[in-house]
C-alpha positions as CSV (number, residue, x, y, z in Angstrom):
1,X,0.0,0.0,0.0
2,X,0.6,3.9,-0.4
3,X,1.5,4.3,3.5
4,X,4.0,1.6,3.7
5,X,0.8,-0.7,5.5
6,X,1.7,-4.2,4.1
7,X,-1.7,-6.1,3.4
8,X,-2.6,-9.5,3.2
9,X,-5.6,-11.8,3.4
10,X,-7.5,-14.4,5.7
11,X,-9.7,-16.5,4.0
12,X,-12.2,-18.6,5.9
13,X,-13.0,-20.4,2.0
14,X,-16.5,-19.3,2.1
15,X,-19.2,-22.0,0.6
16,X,-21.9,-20.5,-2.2
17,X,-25.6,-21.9,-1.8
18,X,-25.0,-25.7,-3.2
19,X,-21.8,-25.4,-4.4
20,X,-18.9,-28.4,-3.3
21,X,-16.2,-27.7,-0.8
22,X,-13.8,-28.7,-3.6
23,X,-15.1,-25.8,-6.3
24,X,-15.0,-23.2,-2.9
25,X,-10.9,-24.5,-2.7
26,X,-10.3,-24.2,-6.1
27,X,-11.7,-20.2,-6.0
28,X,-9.4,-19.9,-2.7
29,X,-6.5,-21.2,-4.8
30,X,-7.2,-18.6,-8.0
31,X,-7.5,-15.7,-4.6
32,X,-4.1,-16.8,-3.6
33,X,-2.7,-16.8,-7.0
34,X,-4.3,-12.9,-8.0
35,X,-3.6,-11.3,-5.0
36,X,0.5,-13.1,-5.2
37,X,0.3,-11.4,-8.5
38,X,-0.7,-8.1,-6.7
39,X,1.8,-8.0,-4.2
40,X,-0.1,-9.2,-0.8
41,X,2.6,-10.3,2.0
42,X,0.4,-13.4,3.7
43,X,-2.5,-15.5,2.9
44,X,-3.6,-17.4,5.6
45,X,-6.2,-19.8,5.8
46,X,-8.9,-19.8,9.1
47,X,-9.8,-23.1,11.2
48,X,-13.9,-23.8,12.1
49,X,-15.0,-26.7,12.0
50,X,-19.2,-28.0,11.6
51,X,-20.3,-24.7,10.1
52,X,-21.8,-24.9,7.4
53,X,-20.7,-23.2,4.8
54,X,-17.2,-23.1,5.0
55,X,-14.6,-25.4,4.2
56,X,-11.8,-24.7,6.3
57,X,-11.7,-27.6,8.8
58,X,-8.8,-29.1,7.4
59,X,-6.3,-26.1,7.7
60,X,-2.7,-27.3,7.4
61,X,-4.2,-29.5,4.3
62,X,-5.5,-26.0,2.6
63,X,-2.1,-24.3,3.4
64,X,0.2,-27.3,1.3
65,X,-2.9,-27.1,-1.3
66,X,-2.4,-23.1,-1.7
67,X,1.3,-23.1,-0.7
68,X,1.4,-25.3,-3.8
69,X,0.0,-23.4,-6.6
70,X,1.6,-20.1,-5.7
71,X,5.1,-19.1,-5.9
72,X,6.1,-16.4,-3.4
73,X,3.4,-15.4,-0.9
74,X,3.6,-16.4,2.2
75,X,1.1,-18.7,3.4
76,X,-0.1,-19.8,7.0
77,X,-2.7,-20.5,9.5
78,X,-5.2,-17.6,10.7
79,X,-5.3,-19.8,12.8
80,X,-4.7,-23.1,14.2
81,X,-6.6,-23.2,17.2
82,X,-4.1,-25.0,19.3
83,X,-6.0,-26.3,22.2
84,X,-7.8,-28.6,19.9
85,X,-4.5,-30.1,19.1
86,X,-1.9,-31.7,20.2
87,X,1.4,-29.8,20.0
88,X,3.6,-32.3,18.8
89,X,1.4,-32.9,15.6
90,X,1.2,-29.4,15.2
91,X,4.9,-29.0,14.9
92,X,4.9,-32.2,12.7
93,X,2.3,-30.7,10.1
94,X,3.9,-27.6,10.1
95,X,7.2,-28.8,9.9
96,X,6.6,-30.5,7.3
97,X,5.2,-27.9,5.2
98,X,8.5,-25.8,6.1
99,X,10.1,-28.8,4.4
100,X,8.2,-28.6,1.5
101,X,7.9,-24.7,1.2
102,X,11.0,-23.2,2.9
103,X,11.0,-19.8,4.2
104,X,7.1,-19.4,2.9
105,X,4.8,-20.9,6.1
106,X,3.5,-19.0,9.2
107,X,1.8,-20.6,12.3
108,X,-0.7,-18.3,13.5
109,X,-2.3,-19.6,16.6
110,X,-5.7,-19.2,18.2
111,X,-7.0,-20.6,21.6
112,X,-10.6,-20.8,20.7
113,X,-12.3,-24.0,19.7
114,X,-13.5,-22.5,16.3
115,X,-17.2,-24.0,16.8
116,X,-19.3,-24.7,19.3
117,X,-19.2,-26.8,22.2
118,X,-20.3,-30.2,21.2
119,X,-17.6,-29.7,18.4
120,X,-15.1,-28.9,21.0
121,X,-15.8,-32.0,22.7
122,X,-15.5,-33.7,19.8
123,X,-12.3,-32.5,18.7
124,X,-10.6,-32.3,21.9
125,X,-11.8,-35.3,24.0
126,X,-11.6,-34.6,27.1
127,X,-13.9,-32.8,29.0
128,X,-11.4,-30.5,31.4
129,X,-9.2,-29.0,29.0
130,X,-10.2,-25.4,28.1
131,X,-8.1,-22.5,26.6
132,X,-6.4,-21.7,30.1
133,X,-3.9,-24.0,28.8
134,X,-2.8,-22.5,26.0
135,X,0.4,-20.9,27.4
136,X,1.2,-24.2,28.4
137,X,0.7,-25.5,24.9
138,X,2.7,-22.6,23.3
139,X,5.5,-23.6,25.4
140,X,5.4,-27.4,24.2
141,X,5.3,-26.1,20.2
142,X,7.7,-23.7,20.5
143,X,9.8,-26.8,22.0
144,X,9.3,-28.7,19.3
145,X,9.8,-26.4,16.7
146,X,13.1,-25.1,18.4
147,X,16.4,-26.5,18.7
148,X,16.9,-29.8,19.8
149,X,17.4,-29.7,23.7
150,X,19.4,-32.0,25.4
151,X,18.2,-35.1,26.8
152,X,15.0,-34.4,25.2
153,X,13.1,-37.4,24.7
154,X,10.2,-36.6,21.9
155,X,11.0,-34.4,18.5
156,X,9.0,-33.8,15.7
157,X,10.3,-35.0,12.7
158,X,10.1,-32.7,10.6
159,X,9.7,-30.1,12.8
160,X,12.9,-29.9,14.9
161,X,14.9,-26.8,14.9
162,X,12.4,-25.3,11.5
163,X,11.7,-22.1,13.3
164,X,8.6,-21.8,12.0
165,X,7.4,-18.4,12.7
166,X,4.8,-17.8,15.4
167,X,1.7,-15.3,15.7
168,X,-0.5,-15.7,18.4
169,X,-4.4,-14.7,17.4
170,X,-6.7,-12.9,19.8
171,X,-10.3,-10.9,20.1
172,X,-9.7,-10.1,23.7
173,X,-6.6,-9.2,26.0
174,X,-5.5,-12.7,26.9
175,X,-3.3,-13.0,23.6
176,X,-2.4,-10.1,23.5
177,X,-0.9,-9.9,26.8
178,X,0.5,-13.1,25.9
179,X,2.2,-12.5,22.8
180,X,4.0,-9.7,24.5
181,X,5.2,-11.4,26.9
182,X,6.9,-14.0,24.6
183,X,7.9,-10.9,22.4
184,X,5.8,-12.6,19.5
185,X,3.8,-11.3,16.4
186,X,0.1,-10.8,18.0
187,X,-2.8,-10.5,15.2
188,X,-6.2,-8.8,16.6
189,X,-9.5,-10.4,15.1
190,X,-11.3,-6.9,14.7
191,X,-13.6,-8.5,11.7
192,X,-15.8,-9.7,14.6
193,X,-14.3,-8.3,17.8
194,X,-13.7,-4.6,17.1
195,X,-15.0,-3.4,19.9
196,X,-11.9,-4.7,22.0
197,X,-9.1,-3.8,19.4
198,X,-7.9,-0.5,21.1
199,X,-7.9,-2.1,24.8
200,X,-6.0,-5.1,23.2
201,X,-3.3,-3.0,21.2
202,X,-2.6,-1.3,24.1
203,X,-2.2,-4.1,26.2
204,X,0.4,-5.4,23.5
205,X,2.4,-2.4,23.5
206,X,2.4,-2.4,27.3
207,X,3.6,-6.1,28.0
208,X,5.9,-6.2,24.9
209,X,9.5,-7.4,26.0
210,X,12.1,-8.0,23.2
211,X,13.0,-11.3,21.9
212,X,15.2,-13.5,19.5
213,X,12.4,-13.3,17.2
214,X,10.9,-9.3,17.5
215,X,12.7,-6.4,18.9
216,X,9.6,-4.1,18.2
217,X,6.2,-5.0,18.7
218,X,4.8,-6.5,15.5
219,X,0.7,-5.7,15.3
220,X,-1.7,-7.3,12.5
221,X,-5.2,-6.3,12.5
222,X,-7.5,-8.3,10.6
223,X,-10.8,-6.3,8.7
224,X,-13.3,-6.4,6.5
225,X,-12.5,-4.2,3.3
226,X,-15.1,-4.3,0.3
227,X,-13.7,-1.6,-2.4
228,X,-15.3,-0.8,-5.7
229,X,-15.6,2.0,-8.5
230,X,-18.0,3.8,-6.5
231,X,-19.0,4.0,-2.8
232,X,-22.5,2.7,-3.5
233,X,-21.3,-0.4,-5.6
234,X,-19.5,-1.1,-2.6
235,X,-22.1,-1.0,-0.1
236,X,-23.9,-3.1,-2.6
237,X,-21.6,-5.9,-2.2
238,X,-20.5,-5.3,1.9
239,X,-24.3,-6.5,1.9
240,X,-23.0,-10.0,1.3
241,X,-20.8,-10.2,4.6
242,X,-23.8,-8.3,6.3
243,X,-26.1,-11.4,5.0
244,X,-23.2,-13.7,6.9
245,X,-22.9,-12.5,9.9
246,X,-26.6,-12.2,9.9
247,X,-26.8,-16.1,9.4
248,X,-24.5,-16.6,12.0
249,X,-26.1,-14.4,14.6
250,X,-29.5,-16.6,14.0
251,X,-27.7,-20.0,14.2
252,X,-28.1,-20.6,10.0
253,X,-25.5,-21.5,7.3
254,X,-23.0,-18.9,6.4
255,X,-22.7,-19.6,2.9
256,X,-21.5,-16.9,0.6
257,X,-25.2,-15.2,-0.3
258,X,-25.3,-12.8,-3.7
259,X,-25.2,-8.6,-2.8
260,X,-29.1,-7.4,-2.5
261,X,-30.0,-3.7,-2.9
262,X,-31.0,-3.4,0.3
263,X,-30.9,-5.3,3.7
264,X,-33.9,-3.6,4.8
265,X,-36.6,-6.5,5.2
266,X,-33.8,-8.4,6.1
267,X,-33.9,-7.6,9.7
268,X,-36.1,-9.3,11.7
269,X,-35.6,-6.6,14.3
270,X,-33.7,-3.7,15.3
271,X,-32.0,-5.7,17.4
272,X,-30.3,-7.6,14.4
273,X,-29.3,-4.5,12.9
274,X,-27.7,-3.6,15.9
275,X,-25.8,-6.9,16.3
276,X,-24.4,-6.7,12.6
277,X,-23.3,-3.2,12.6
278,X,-21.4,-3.8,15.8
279,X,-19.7,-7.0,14.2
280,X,-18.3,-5.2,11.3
281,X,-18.0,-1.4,12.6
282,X,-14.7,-1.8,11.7
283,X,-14.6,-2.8,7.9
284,X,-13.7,-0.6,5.1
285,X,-16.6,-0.3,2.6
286,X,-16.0,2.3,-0.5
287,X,-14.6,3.1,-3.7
288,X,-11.1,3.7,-4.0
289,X,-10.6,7.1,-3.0
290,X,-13.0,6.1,0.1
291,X,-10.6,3.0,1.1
292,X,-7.4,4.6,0.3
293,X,-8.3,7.6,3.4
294,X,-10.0,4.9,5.7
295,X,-9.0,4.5,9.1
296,X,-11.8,3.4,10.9
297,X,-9.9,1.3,13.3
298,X,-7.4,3.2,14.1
299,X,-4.4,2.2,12.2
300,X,-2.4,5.2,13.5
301,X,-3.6,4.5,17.0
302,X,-2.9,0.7,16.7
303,X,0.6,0.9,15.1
304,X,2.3,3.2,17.0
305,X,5.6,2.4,17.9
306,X,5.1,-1.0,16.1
307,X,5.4,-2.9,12.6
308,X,2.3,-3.3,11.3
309,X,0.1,-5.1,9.1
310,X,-3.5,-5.7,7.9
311,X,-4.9,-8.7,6.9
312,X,-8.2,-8.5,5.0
313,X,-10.9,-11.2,5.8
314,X,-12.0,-12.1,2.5
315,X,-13.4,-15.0,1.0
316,X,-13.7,-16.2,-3.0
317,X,-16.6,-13.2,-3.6
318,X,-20.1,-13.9,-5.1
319,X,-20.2,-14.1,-9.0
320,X,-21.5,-11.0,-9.4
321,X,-18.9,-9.4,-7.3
322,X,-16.3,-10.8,-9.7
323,X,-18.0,-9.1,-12.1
């Protein structure tokens, strides 16, 4: 960009009405490939799991699948949510794909089960582990991923000693606080928890302690951003993600829905409206010009005194967007 803000993108591979999780993939993959063309730094690939609608589940599969059929960009996880894992296969997957694509894979980690309950029993098995483990977690990774320690019984192979580099994921303080403690990258969710971005990048700043792998405080902030030739062709198609989160907020399918003229009639009350505007106060709707002098969250605020970075949370856009 212009102001030296390097961009990138998280993609949750967004579903159409009917359509296969393969053919959603495949538009993922020709994403990856336009926006490696346009100079993007990342494009990271979400975890959720039993929503319908997107087809994300399988995330370290996605990144070797994108990884694959682009050149440069970097790719990674937006994120792995780690407490459903176990560490050591975590290290092993990604490992591996620092085998196969050196110098090209982040881990970006999340503590949150990415679904519901009943899928977070169902992916994690036992009933008393919760995200208050997650520093413990990190620790293990970071073990694995490091240099080999003496005496140390279990390595991941690949893994060992690959260095794979580390952002921790929040929508609340507890990353963020974390991540500068361990003087790591920290990425704020503000496509669905802006309301908490300030407090966390604060909190960042304040905790940050050098490390090996930052001496500066590295912030990503991930947003909406809809841009077309004019403002109202824009808002036009923001109504798609407004249609999502609308969905979401009623316990429906999320699939990718075509723009509508208006969202009025939509709303089943005011309380609705309400809900979705606060989800996505901080996207970036416009035409160029409108985008280009955008700051609604704050970059100045946010990056002060550190690198950083925005990642736009897009998906492969309806049809008629493409257009």
């Amino acid at each position: 960009m212009g102001n030296g803000i390097a961009v990138s993108v998280l993609d949750l591979v967004g579903m159409r009405a009917g359509e296969s999780a393969g053919s959603a993939i495949a538009r993922s993959v020709d994403l990856a490939q336009h926006v490696e063309q346009w100079g993007y730094k990342r494009y990271w690939l979400a975890e959720h799991h039993s929503i319908p609608g997107l087809a994300c589940s399988a995330t370290p599969v996605l990144i070797g699948h994108v990884a694959g059929a682009t050149k440069t960009i970097r790719v990674g996880s937006g994120g792995v949510m780690l407490p459903n894992h176990a560490p050591l296969i975590v290290a092993e997957q990604f490992g591996t794909l620092e085998a196969l694509y050196p110098r090209r894979i982040d881990l970006g980690l999340g503590r949150a089960p990415g679904s519901d309950f009943q899928t977070m029993r169902a992916l994690r098995r036992d009933s008393k582990q919760s995200g208050d483990d997650f520093p413990a977690l990190l620790d293990e990774l970071r073990l694995y991923l490091g240099p080999e320690r003496p005496g140390q019984a279990v390595k991941a192979i690949p893994g060992q000693g690959s260095n794979v580099p580390i952002t921790l994921l929040g929508s609340s303080g507890f990353s963020a606080q974390l991540a500068g403690m361990q003087g790591l990258p920290f990425a704020f969710a503000a496509h669905f928890a802006p309301e908490y971005l300030y407090a966390a990048a604060e909190l960042y700043r304040e905790e940050f302690r050098p490390s090996e792998v930052l001496r500066k405080p590295y912030f990503m902030v991930a947003v909406q951003v809809i841009a077309a030739e004019t403002d109202a062709a824009a808002r036009r198609l923001f109504t798609t993600p407004q249609q999502r989160f609308l969905r979401l907020i009623r316990n429906q399918p999320v699939e990718l829905l075509p723009p509508v003229d208006s969202m009025e009639g939509l709303w089943q009350d005011e309380g609705e409206r309400a809900a979705v505007a606060n989800r996505l106060r901080a996207a970036i709707v416009g035409s160029n010009a409108t985008v280009k002098t955008s700051d609604p969250v704050g970059m100045e605020c946010c990056c002060a005194s550190a690198v950083f970075e925005i990642s736009m949370n897009l998906s492969a856009p309806p049809a008629e967007a493409i257009r």
